[in-house]
PQR file of N, CA, C, O and H, with PARSE charges and radii, in Angstrom:
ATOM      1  N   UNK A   1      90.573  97.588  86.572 -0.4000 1.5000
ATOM      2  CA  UNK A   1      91.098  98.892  86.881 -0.0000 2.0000
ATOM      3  C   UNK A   1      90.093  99.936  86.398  0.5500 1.7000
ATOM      4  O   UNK A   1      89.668  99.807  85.250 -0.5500 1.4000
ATOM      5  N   UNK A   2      89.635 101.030  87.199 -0.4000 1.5000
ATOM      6  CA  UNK A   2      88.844 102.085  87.227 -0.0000 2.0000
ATOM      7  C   UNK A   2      89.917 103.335  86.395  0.5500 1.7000
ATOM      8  O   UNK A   2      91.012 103.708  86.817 -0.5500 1.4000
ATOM      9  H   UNK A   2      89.980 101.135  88.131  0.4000 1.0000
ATOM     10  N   UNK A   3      89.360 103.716  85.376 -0.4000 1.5000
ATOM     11  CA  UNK A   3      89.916 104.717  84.539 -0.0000 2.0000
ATOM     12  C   UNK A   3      89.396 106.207  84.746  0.5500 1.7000
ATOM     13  O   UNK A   3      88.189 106.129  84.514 -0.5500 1.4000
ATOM     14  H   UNK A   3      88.470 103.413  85.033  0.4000 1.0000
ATOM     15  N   UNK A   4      89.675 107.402  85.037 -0.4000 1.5000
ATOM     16  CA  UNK A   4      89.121 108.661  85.310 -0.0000 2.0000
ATOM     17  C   UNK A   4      89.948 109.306  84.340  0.5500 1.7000
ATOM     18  O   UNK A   4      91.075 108.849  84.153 -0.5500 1.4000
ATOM     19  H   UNK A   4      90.655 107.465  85.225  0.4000 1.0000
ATOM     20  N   UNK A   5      89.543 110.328  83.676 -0.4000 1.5000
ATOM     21  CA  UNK A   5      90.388 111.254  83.232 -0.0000 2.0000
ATOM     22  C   UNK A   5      89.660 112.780  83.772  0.5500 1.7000
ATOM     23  O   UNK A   5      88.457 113.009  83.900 -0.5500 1.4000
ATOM     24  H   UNK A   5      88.627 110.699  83.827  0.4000 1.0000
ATOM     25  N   UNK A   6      90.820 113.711  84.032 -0.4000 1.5000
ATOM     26  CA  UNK A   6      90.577 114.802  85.145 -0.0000 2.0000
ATOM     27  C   UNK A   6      90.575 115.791  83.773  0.5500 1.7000
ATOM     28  O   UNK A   6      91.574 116.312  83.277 -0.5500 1.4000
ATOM     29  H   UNK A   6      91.797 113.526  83.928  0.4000 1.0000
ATOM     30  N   UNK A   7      89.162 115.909  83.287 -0.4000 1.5000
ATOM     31  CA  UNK A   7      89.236 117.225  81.892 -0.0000 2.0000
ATOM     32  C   UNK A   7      89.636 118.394  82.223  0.5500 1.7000
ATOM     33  O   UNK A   7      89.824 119.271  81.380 -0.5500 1.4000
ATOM     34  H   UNK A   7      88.350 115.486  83.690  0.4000 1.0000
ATOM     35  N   UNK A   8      89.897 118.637  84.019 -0.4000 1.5000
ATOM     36  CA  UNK A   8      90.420 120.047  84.303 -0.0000 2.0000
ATOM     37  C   UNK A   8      91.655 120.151  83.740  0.5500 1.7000
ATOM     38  O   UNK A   8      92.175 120.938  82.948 -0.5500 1.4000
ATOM     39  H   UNK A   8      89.744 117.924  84.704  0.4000 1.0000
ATOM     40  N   UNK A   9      92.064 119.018  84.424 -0.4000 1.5000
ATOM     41  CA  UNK A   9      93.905 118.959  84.138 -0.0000 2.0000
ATOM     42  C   UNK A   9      94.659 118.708  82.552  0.5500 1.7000
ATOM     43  O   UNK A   9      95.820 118.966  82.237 -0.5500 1.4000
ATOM     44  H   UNK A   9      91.642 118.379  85.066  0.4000 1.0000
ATOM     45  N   UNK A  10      93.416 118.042  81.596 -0.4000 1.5000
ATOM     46  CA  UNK A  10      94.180 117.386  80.220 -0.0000 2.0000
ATOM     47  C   UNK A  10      94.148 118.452  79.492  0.5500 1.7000
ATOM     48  O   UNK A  10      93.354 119.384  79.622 -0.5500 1.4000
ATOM     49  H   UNK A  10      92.472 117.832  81.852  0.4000 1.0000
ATOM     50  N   UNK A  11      95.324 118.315  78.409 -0.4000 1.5000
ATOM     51  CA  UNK A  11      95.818 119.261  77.887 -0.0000 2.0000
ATOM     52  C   UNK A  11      95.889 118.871  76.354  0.5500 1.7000
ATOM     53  O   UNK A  11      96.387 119.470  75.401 -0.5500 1.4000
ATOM     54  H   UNK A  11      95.969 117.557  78.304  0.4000 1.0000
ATOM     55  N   UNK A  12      95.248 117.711  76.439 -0.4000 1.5000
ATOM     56  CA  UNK A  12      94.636 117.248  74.949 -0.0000 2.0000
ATOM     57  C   UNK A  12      96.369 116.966  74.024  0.5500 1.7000
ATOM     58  O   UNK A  12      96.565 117.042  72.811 -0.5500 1.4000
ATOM     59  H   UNK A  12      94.844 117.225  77.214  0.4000 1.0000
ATOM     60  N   UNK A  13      97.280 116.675  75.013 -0.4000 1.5000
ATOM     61  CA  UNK A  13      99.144 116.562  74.549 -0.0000 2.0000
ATOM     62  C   UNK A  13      98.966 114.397  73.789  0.5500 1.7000
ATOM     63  O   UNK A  13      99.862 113.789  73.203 -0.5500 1.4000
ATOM     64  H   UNK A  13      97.121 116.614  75.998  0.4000 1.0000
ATOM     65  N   UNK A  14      97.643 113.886  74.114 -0.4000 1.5000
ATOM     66  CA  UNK A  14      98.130 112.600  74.179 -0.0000 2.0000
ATOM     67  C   UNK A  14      98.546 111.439  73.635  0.5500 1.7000
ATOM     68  O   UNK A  14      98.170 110.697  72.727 -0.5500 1.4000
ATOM     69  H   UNK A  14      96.916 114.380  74.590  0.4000 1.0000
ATOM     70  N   UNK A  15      99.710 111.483  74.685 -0.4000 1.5000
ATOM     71  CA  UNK A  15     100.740 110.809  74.706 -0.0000 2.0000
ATOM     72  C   UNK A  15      99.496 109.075  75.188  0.5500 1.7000
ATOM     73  O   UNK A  15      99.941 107.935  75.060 -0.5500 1.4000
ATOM     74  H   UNK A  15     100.016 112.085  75.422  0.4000 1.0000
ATOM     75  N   UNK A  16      98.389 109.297  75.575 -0.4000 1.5000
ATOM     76  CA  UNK A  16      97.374 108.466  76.077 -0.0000 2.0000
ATOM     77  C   UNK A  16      97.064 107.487  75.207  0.5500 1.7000
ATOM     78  O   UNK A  16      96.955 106.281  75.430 -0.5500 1.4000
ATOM     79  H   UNK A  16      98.028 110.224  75.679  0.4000 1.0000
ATOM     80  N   UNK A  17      96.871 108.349  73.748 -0.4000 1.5000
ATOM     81  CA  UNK A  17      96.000 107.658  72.796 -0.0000 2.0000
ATOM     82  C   UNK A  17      98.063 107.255  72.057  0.5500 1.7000
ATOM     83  O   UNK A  17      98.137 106.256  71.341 -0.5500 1.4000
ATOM     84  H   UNK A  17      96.960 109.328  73.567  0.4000 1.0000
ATOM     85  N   UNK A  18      98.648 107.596  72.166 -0.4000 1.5000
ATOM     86  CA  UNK A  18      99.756 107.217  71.039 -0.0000 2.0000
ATOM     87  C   UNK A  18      99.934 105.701  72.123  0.5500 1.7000
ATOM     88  O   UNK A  18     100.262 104.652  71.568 -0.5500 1.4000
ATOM     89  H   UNK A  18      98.587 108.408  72.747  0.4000 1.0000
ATOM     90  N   UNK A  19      99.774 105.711  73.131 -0.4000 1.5000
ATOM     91  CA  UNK A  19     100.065 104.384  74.169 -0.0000 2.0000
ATOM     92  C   UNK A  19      99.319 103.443  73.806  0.5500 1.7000
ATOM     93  O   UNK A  19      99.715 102.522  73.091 -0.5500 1.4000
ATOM     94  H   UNK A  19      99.507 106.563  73.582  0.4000 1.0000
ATOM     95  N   UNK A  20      98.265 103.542  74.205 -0.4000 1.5000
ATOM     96  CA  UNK A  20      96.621 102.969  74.424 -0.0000 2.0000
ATOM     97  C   UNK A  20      95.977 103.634  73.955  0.5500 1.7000
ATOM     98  O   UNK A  20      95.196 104.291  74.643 -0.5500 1.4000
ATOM     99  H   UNK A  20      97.944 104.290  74.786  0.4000 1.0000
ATOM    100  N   UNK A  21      96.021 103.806  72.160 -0.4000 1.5000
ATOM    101  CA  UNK A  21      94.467 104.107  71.410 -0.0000 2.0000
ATOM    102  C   UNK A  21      93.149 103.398  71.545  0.5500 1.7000
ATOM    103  O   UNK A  21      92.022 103.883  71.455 -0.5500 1.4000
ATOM    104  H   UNK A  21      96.655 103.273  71.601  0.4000 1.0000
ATOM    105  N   UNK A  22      93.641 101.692  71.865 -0.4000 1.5000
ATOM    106  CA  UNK A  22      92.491 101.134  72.234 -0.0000 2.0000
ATOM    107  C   UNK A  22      91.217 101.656  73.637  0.5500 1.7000
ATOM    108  O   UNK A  22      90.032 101.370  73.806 -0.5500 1.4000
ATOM    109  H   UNK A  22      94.557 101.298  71.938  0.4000 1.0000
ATOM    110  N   UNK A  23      92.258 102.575  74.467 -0.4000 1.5000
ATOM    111  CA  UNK A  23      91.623 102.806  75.520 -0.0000 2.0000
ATOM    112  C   UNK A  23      91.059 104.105  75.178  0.5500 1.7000
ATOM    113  O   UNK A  23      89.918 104.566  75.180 -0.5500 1.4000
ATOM    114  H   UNK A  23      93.221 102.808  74.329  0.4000 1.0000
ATOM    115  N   UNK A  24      92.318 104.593  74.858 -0.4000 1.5000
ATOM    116  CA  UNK A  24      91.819 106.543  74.849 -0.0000 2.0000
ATOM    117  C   UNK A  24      91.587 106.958  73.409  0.5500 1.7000
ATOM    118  O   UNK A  24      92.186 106.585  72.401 -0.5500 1.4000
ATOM    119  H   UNK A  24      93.246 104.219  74.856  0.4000 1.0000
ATOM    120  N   UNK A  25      90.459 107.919  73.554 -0.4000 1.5000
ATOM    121  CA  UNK A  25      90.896 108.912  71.759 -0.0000 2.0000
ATOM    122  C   UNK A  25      90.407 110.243  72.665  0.5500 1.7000
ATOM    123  O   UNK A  25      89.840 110.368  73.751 -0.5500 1.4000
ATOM    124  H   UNK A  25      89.972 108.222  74.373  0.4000 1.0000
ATOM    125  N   UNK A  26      90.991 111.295  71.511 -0.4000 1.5000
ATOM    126  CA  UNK A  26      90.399 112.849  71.903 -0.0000 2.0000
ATOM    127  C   UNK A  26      89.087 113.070  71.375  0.5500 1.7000
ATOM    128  O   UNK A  26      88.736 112.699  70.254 -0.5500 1.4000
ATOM    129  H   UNK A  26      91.452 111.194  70.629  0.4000 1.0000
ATOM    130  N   UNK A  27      88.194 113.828  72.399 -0.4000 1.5000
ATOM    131  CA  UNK A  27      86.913 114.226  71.865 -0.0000 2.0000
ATOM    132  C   UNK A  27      87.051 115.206  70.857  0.5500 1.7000
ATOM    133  O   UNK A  27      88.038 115.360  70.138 -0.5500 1.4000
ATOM    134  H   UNK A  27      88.479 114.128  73.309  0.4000 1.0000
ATOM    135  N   UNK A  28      85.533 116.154  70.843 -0.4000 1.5000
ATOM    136  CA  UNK A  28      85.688 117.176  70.026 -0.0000 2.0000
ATOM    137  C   UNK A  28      86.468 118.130  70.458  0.5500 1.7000
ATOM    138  O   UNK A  28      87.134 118.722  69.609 -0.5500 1.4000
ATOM    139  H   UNK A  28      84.731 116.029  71.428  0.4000 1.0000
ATOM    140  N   UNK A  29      86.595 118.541  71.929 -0.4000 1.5000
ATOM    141  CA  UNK A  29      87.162 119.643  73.011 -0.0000 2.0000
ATOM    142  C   UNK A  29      88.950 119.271  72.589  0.5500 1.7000
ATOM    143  O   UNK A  29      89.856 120.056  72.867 -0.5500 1.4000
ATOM    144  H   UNK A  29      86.054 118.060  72.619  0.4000 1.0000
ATOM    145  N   UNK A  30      89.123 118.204  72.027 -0.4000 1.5000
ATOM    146  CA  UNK A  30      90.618 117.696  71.920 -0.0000 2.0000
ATOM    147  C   UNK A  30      91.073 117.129  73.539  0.5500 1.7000
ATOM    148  O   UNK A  30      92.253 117.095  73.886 -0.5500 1.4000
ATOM    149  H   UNK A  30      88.387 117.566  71.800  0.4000 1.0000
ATOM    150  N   UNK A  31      90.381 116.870  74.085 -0.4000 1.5000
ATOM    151  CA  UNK A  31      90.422 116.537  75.392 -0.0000 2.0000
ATOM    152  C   UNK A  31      90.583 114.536  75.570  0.5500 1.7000
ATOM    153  O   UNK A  31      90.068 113.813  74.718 -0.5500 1.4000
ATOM    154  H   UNK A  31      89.422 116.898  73.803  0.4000 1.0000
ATOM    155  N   UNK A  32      91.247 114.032  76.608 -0.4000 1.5000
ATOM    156  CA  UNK A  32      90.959 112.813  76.319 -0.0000 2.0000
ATOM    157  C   UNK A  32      89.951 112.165  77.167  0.5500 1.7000
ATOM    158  O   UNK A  32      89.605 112.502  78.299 -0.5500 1.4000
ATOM    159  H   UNK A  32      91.666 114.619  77.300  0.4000 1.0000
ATOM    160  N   UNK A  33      89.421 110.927  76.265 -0.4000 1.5000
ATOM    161  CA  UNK A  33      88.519 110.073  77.082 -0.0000 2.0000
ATOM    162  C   UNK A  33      88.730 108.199  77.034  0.5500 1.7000
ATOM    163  O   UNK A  33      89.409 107.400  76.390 -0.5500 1.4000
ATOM    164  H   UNK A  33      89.703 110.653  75.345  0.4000 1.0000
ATOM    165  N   UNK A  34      87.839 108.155  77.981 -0.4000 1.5000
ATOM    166  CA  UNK A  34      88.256 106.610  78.086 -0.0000 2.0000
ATOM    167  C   UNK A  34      87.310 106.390  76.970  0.5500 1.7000
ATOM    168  O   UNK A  34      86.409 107.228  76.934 -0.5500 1.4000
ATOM    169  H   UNK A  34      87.287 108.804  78.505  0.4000 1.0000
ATOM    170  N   UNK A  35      87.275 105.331  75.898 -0.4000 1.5000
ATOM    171  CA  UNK A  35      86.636 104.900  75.252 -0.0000 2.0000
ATOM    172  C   UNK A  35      86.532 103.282  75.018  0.5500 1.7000
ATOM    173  O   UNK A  35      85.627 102.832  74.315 -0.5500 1.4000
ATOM    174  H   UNK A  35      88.006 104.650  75.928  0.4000 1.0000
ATOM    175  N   UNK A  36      87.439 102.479  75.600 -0.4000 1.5000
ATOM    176  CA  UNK A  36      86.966 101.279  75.719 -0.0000 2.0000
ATOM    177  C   UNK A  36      87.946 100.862  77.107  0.5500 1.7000
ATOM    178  O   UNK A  36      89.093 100.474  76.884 -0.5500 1.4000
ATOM    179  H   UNK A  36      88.175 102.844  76.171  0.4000 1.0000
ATOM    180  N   UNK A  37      87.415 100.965  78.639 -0.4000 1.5000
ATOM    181  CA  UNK A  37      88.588 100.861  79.798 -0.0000 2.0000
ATOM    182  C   UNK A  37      89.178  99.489  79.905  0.5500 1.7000
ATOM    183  O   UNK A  37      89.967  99.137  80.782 -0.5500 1.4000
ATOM    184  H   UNK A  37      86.484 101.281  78.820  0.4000 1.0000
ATOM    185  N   UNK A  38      88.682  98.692  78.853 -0.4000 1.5000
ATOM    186  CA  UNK A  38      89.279  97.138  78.552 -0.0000 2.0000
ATOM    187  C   UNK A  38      89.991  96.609  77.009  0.5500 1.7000
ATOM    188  O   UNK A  38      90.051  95.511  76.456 -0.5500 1.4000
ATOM    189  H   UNK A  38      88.041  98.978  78.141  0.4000 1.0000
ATOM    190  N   UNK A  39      90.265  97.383  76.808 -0.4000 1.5000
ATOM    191  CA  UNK A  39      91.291  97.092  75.045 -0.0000 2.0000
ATOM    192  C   UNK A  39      92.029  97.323  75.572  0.5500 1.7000
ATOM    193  O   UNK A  39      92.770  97.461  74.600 -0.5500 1.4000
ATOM    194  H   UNK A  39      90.216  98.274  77.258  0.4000 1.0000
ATOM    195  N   UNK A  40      93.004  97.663  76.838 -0.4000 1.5000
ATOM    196  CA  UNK A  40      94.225  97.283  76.749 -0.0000 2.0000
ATOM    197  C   UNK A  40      94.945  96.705  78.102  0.5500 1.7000
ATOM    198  O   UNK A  40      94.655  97.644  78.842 -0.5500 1.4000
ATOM    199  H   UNK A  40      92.402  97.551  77.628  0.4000 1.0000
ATOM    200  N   UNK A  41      95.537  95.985  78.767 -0.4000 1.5000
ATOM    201  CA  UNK A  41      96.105  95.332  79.430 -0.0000 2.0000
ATOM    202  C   UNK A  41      96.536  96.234  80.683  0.5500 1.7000
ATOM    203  O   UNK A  41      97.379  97.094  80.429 -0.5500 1.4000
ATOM    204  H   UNK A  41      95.773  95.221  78.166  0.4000 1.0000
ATOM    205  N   UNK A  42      96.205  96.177  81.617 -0.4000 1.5000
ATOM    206  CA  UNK A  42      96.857  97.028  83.093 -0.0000 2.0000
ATOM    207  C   UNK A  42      98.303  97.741  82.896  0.5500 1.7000
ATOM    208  O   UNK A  42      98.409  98.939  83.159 -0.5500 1.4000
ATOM    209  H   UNK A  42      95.520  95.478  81.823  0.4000 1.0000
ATOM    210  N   UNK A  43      99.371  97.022  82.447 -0.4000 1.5000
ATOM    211  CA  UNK A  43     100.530  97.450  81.774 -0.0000 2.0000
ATOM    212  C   UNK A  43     100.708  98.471  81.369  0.5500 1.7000
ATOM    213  O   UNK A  43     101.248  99.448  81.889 -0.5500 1.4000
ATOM    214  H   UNK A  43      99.285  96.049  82.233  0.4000 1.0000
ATOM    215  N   UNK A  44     100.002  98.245  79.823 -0.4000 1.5000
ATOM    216  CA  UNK A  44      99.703  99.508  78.962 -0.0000 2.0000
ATOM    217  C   UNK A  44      98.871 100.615  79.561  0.5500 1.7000
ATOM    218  O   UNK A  44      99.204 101.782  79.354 -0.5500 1.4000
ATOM    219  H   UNK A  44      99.563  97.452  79.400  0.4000 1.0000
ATOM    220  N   UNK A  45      97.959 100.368  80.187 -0.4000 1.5000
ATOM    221  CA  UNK A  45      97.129 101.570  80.746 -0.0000 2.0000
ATOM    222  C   UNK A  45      98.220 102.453  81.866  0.5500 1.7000
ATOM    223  O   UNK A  45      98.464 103.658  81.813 -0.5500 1.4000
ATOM    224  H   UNK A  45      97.688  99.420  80.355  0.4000 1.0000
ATOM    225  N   UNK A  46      98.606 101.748  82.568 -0.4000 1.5000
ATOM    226  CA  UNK A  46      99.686 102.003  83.610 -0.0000 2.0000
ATOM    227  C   UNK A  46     100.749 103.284  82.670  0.5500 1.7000
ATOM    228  O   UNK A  46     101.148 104.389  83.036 -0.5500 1.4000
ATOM    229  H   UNK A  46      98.407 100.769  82.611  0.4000 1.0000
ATOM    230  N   UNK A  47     100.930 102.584  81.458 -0.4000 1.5000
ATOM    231  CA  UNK A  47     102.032 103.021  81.003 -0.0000 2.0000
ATOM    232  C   UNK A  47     101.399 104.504  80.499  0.5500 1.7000
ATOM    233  O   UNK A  47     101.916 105.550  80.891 -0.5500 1.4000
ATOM    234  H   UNK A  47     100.606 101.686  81.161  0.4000 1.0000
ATOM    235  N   UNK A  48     100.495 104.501  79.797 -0.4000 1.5000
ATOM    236  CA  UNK A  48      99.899 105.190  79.185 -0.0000 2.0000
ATOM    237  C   UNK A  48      99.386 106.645  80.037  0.5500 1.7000
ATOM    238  O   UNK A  48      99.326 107.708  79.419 -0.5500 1.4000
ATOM    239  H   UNK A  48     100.075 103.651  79.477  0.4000 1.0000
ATOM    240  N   UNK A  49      99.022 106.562  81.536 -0.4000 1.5000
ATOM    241  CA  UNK A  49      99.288 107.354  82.316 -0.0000 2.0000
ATOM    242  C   UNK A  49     100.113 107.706  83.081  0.5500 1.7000
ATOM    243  O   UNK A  49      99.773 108.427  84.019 -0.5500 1.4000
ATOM    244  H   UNK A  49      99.070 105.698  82.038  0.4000 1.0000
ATOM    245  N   UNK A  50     101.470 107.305  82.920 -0.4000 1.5000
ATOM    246  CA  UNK A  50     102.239 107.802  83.615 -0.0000 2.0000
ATOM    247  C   UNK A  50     102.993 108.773  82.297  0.5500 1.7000
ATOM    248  O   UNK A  50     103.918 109.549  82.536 -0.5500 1.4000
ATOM    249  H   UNK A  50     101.746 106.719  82.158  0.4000 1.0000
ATOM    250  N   UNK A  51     102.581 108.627  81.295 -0.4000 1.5000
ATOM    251  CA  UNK A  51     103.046 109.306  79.967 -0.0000 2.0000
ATOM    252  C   UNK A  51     102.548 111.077  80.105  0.5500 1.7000
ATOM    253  O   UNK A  51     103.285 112.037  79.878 -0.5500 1.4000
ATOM    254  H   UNK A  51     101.829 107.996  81.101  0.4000 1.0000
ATOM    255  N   UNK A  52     101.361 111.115  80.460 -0.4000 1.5000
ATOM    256  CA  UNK A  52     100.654 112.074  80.604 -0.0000 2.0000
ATOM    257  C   UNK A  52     101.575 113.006  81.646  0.5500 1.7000
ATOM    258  O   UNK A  52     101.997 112.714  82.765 -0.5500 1.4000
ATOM    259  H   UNK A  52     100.763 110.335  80.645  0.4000 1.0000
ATOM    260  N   UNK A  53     101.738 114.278  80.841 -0.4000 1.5000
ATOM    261  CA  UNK A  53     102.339 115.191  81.061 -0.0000 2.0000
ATOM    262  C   UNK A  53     101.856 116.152  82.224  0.5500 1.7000
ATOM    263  O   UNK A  53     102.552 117.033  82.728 -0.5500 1.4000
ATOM    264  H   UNK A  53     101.395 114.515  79.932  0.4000 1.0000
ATOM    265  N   UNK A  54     100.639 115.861  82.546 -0.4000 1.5000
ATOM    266  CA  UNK A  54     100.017 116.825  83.709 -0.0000 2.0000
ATOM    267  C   UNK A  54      99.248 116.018  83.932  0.5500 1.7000
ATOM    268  O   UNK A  54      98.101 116.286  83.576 -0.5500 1.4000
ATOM    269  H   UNK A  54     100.073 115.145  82.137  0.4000 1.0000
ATOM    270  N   UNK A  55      99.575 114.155  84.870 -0.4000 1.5000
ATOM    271  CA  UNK A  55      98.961 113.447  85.340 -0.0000 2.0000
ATOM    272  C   UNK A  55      97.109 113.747  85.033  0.5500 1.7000
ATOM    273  O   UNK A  55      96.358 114.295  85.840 -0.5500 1.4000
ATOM    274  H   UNK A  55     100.508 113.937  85.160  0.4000 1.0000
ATOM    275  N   UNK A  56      96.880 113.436  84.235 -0.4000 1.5000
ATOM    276  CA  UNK A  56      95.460 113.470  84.431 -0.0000 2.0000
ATOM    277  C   UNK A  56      94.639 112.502  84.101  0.5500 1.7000
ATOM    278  O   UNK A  56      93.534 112.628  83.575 -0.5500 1.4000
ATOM    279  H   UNK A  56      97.491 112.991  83.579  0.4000 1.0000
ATOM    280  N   UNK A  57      95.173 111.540  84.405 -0.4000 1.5000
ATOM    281  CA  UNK A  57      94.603 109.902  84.261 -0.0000 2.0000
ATOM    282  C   UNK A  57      94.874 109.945  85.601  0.5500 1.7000
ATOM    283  O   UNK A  57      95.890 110.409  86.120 -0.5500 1.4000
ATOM    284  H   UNK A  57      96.072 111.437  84.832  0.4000 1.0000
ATOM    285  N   UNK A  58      93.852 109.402  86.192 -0.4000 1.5000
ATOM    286  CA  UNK A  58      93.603 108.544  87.289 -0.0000 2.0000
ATOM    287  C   UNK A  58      93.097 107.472  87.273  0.5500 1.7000
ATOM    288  O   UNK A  58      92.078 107.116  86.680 -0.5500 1.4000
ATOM    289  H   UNK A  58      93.027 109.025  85.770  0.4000 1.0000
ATOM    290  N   UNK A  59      94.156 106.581  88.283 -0.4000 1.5000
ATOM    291  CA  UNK A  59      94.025 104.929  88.008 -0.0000 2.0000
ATOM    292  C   UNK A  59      93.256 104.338  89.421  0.5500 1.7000
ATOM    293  O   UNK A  59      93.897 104.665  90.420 -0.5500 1.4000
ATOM    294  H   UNK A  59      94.983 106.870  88.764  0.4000 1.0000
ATOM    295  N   UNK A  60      92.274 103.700  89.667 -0.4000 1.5000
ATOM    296  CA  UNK A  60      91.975 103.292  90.661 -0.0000 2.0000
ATOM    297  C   UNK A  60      91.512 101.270  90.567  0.5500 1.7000
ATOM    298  O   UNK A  60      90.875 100.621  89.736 -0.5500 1.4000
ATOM    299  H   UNK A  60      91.753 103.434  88.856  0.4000 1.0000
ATOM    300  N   UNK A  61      92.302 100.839  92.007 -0.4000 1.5000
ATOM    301  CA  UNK A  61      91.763  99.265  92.078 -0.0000 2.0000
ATOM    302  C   UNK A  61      90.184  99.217  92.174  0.5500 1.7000
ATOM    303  O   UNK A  61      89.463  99.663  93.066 -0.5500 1.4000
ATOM    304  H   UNK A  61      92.819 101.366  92.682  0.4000 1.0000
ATOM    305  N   UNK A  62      89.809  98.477  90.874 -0.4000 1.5000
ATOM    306  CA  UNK A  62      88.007  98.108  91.066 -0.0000 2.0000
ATOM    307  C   UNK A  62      87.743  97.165  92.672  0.5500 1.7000
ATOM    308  O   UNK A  62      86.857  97.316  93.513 -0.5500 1.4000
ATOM    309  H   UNK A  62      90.395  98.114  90.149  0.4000 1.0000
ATOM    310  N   UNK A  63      88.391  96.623  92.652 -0.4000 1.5000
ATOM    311  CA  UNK A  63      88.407  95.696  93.911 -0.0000 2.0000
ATOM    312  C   UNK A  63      88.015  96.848  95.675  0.5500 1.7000
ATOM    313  O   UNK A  63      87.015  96.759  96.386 -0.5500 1.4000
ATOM    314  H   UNK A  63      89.110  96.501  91.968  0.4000 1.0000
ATOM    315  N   UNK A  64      89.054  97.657  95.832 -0.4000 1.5000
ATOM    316  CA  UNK A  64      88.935  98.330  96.969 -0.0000 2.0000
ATOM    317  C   UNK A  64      88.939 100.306  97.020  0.5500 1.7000
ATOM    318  O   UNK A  64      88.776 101.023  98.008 -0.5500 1.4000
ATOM    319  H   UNK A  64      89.867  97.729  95.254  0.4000 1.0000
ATOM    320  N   UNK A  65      89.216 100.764  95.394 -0.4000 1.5000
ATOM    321  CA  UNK A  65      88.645 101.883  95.066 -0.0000 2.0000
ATOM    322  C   UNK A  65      89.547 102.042  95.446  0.5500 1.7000
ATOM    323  O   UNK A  65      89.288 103.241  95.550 -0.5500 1.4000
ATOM    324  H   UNK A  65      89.348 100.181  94.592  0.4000 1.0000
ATOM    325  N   UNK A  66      90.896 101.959  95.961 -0.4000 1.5000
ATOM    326  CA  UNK A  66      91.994 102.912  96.308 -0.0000 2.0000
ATOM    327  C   UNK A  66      92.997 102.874  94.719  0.5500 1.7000
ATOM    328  O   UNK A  66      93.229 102.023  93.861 -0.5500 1.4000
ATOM    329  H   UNK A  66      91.106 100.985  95.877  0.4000 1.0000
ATOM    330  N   UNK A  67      93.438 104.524  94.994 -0.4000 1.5000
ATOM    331  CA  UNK A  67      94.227 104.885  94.086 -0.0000 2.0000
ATOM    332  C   UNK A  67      95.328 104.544  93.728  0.5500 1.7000
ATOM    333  O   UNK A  67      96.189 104.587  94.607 -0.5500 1.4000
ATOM    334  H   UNK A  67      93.250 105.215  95.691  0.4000 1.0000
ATOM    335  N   UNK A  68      95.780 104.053  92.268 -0.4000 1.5000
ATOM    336  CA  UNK A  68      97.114 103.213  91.895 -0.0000 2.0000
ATOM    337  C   UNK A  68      97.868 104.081  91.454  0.5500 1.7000
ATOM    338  O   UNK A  68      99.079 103.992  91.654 -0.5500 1.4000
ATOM    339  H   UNK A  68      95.081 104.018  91.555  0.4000 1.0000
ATOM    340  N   UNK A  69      97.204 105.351  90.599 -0.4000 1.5000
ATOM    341  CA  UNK A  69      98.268 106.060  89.948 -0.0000 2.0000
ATOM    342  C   UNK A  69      97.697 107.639  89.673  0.5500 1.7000
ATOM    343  O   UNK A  69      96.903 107.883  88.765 -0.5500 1.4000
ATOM    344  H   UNK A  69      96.220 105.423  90.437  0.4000 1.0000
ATOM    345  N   UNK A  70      98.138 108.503  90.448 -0.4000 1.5000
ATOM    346  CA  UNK A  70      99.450 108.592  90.591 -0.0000 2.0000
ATOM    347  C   UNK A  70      99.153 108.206  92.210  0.5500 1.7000
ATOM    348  O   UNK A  70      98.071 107.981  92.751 -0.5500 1.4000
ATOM    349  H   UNK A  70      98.784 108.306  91.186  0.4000 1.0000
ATOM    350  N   UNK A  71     100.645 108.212  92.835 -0.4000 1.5000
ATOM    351  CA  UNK A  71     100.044 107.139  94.148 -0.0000 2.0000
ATOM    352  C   UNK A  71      99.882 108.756  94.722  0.5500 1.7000
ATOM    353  O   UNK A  71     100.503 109.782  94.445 -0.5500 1.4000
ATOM    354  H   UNK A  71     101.524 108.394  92.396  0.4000 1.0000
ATOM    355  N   UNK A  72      98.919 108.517  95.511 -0.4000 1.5000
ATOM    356  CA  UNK A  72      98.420 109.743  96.734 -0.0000 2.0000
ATOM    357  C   UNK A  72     100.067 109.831  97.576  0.5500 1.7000
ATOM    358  O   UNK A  72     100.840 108.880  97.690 -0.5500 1.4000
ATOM    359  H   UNK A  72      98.414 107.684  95.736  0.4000 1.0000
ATOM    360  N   UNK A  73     100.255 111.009  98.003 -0.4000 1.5000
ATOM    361  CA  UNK A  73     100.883 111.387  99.168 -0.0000 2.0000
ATOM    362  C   UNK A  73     100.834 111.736 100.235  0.5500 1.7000
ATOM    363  O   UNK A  73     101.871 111.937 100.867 -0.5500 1.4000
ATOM    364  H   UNK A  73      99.626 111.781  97.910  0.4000 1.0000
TER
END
């Protein structure tokens, strides 16, 4: 799974790193980043962005690059 985080949209609230610290921590900006996109299990990552209060994790399949989360409309 392809991890993006949208620094326009984060609001540095995360609920990311209390999920999946293995994945996420806040920079200096208090902003979040991916920091390891494999410490934690599809599940947890899943979970961990749908936590995010102003979607700004974007989840994409490595396989065919289409978007998992949030689903496009």
């Amino acid at each position: 799974m392809k991890i993006v985080v949208d620094r326009n949209l984060c609001i540095g609230a995360a609920p990311c790193v209390a999920i999946a610290g293995e994945v996420f921590e806040l920079d200096t900006e208090g902003k979040a980043v991916v920091k390891n996109p494999k410490g934690a299990d599809d599940e947890t990552i899943l979970l961990a962005a749908r936590a995010c209060p102003v979607r700004a994790i974007l989840l994409y399949d490595e396989q065919t690059g289409k978007q998992i989360f949030p689903e496009a409309s």
